[in-house]
C-alpha positions in Angstrom: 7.0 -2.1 18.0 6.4 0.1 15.0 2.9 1.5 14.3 1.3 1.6 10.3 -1.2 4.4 9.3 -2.2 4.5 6.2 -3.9 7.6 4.6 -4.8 9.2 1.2 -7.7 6.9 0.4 -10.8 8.2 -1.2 -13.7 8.3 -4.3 -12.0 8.3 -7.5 -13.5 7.6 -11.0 -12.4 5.1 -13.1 -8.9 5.8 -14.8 -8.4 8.3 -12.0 -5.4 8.1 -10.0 -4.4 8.4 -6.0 -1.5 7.9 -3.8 -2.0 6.2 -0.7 0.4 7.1 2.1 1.3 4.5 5.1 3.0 6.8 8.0 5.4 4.2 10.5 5.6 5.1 14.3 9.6 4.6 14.5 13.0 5.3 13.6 14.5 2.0 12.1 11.8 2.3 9.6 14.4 1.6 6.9 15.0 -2.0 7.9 11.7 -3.3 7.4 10.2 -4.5 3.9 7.3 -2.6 3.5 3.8 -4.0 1.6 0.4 -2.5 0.4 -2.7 -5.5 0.3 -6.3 -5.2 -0.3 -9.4 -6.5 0.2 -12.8 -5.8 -1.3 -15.7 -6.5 0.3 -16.5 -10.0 0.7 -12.8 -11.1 -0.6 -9.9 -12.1 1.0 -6.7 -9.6 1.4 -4.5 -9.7 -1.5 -1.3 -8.8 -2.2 -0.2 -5.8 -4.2 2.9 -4.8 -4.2 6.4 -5.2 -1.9 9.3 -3.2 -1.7 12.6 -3.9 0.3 15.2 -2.6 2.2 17.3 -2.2 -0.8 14.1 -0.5 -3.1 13.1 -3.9 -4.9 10.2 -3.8 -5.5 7.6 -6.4 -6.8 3.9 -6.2 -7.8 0.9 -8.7 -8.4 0.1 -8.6 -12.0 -2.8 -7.1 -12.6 -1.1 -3.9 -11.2 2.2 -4.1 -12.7 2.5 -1.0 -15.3 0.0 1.5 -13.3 0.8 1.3 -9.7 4.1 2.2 -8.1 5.7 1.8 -4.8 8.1 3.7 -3.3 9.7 4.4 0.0 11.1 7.5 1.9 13.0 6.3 5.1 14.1 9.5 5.9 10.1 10.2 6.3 9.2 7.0 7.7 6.5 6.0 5.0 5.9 3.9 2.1 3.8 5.0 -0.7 1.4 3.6 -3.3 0.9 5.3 -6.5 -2.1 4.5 -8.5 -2.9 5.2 -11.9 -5.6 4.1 -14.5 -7.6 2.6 -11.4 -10.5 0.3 -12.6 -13.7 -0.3 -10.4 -13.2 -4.1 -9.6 -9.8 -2.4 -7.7 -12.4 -1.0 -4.9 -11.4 -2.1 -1.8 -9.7 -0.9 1.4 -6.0 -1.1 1.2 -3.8 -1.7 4.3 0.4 -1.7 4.5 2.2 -3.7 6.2 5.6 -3.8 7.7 8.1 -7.0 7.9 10.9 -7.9 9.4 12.3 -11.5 10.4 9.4 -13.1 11.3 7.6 -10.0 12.8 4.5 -8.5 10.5 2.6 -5.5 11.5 -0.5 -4.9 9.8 -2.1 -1.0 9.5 -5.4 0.2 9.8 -6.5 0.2 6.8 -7.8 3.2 4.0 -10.8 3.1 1.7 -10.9 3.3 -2.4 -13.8 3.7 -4.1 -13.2 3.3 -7.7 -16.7 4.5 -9.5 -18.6 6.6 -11.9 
């Protein structure tokens, strides 16, 4: 079973940038699709962005243009690049891993997006 940490997290103003890191436990990394969600504080978890086995990636809307996700399998961990980051985007963020019908959720790390 493959273990998610996520790190990188932090206190950024806003139109500040940071790139969130989510480390997985094993090997076959490369065959799951790999997610970023958040959730602000009294919200539900939302999705962010996706990227596959093959590097597709897919984003909700209201990032599409300022964050990026990437992958390197050879490292084991996803990434989440974001840019112009605007205060309602506080939240903690958490990746997740999917494969089949298997989803494994990671701890989670904080952003604080504030002047």
């Amino acid at each position: 079973q493959v273990q998610l940490v996520e790190s990188g997290g932090g206190f950024v103003q806003p139109g500040g940038s940071l790139r969130l890191s989510c480390a997985a436990s094993r090997s076959i990394f490369s065959l799951y699709t790999m997610g970023w969600y958040r959730q602000a504080s009294g919200k539900q978890r939302e999705w962010v962005a996706h990227i596959t086995t093959g590097d597709k990636t897919s984003y909700t809307p209201s990032v599409k243009g300022r964050f990026t996700i990437s992958r390197d399998n050879a490292k084991n961990t996803v990434y989440l690049q974001m840019n112009s980051l605007k205060a309602e985007e506080t939240a903690v963020y958490y990746c997740n891993a999917i494969l089949g019908g298997s989803t494994i959720w990671g701890q989670g790390t904080h952003v604080t997006v504030s002047s």
